[in-house]
N, C-alpha and C positions, 0 to 999 in steps of 0.2 A: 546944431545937430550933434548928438553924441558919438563919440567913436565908438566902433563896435571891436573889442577885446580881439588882438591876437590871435592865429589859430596857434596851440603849444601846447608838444606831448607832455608839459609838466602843468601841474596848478596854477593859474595865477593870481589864487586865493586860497588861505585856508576854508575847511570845511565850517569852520567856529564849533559852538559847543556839538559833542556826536548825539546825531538825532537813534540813525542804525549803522549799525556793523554788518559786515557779511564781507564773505567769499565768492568772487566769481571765475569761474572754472570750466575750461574748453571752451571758451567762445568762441562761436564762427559769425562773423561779420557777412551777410550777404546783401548788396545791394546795386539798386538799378538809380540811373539819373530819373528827375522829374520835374516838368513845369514849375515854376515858384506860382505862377499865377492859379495852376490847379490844383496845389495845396494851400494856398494861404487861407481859403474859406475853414479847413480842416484843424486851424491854431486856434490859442485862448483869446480873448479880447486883449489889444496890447501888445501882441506877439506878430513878426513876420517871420516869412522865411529865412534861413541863411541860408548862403550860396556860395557856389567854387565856380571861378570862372562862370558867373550867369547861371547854371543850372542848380538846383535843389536837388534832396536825394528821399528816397526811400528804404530804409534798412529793414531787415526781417533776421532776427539775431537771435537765435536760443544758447543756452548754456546751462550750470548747473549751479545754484546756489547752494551755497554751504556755508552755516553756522549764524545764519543770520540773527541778531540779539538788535534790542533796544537800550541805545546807548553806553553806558558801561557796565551792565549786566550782564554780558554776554551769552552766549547762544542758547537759541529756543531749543533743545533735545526735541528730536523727531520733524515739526512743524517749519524747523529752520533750514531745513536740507530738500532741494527738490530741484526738480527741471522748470525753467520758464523759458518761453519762446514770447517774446515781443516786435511788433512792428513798429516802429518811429520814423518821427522828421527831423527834420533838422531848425532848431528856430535860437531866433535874436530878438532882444525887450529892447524896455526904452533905455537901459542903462547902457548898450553895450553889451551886458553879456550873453552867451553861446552856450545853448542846450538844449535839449531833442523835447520832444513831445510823444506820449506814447500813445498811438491810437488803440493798441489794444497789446493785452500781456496775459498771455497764457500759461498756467500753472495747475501743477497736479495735485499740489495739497491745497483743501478745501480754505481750510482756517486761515490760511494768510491773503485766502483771495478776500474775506469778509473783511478783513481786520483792514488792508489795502483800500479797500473799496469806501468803505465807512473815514477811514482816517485821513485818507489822504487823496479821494474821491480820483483816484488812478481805476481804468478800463481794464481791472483784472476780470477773469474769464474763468471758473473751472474748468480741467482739463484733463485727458489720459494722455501725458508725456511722458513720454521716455527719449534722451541723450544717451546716445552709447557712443565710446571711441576706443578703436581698438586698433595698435600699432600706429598707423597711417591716416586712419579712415575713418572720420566722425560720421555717425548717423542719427538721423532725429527720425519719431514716428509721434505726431500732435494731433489730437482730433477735440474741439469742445462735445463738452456733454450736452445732451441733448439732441444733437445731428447737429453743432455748430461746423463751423468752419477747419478743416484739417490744413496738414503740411508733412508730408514727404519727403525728407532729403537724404542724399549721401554727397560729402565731398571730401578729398585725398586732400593731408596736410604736405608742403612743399617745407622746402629751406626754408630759416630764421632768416628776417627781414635786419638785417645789419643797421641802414636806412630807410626808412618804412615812404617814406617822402610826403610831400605838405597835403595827399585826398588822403592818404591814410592816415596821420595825422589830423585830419578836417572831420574823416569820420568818426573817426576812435578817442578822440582825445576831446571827451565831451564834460562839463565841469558844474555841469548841473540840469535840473527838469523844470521845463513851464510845466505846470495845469495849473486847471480853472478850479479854484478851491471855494466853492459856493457862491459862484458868483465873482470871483475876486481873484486873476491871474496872481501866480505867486509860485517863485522863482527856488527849489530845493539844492542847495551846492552839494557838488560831491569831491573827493578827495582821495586820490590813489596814486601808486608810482606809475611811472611811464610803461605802455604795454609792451609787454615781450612781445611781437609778432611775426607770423609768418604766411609767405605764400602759402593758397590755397587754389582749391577748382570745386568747382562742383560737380560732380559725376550725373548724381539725375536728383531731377525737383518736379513734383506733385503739390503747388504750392493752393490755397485758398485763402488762406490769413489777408494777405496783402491787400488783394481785391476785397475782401469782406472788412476793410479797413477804408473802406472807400477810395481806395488809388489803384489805377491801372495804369500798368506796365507791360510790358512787348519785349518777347527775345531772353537771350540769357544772362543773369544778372552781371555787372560788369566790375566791379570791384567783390573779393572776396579773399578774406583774411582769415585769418586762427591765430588765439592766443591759447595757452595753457592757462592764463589768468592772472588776477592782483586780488589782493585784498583793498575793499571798498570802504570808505567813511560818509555817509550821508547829514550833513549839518539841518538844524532849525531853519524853516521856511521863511522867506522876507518878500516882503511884499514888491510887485512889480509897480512901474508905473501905468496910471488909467491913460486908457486910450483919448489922446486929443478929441 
């Protein structure tokens, strides 16, 4: 059996050639524990849970992308700058490595949900998002088009995390994405400095994402962090290994 990699706020791999660049900015980390056995049906073929101490997690994470470019072109004007709010897992391949799964990712510019969708068959969503953070107080207001699914929140930024310790860590310090890229689990690295973080709370949550992501959760989310943000590097996709 393979070992499965480390949890570590640093890389422990380059990204290899840049697939995309971007900026991620205000991010608020919220999330609840959950069953490994009642998400693992919700991963790509080849993919299970990872876990902290036995439980898996659920994260519901919006922030604000900026500058996003394709490889060393750099930033798309206009199309590259936006709010996306995503739910993810947490998941481990056959090699060992550690990376989230997005069940669904919301965004307010239209174009990069087609171009997402088509390229890299990721569960983007058009969306009316807006992030706003003002002094203390990050707020989101997300709803999909159509009468999809919304999200609600406000929460108060606390002290800088000096030692952020090994869940914050487990959940933030993620180094790449499964999906099922036509049929064919397949593993995208990503590349950043270690996150500035810090305590957070959540004041009030109006959430739908989550559930309409197909996991239910109970009570109020149990880890929640903010970063101001890193600048991100996304490497070419490599293939995972087929499910035994």
């Amino acid at each position: 059996m393979v070992a499965v990699e480390p949890v570590s706020a640093v890389p422990p791999r380059g990204a290899g050639r840049p697939l995309l660049s971007q900026f991620w900015r205000h991010v608020l980390f919220v999330h609840w524990p959950v069953s490994p056995a009642a998400v693992a049906p919700l991963l790509p073929p080849g993919v299970v849970p990872d876990v902290w101490n036995g439980t898996s997690w659920v994260g519901l994470v919006p922030f604000t992308m900026e500058g996003l470019g394709l490889g060393r072109l750099g930033a798309v004007p206009y199309f590259g700058s936006f709010t996306e709010v995503n739910v993810r897992l947490y998941s481990v391949d056959g090699l060992g490595r550690r990376g989230v799964v997005f069940r669904s990712l919301d965004c307010e510019r239209l174009l990069p949900v087609l171009a997402a969708r088509a390229a890299f068959r990721l569960p983007y969503r058009w969306a009316s998002a807006r992030l706003t953070v003002d002094a203390d107080t990050v707020a989101l207001a997300t709803r999909a088009r159509c009468g999809g699914p919304s999200s609600v929140l406000t929460a108060r930024i606390g002290h800088p995390l000096a030692r952020p310790g090994p869940l914050a860590d487990f959940l933030t310090a993620r180094w790449g994405l499964h999906v099922d890229w036509f049929g064919r689990t397949v593993y995208l690295p990503t590349e950043h400095p270690p996150w500035p973080l810090h305590e957070a709370r959540v004041t009030s949550l109006a959430d739908g994402l989550v559930r309409a992501a197909g996991i239910e959760v109970t009570g109020p989310p149990v880890s929640v962090l903010y970063s101001p943000g890193v600048p991100v590097r996304f490497g070419v996709a490599l293939r995972c290994p087929r499910p035994v």
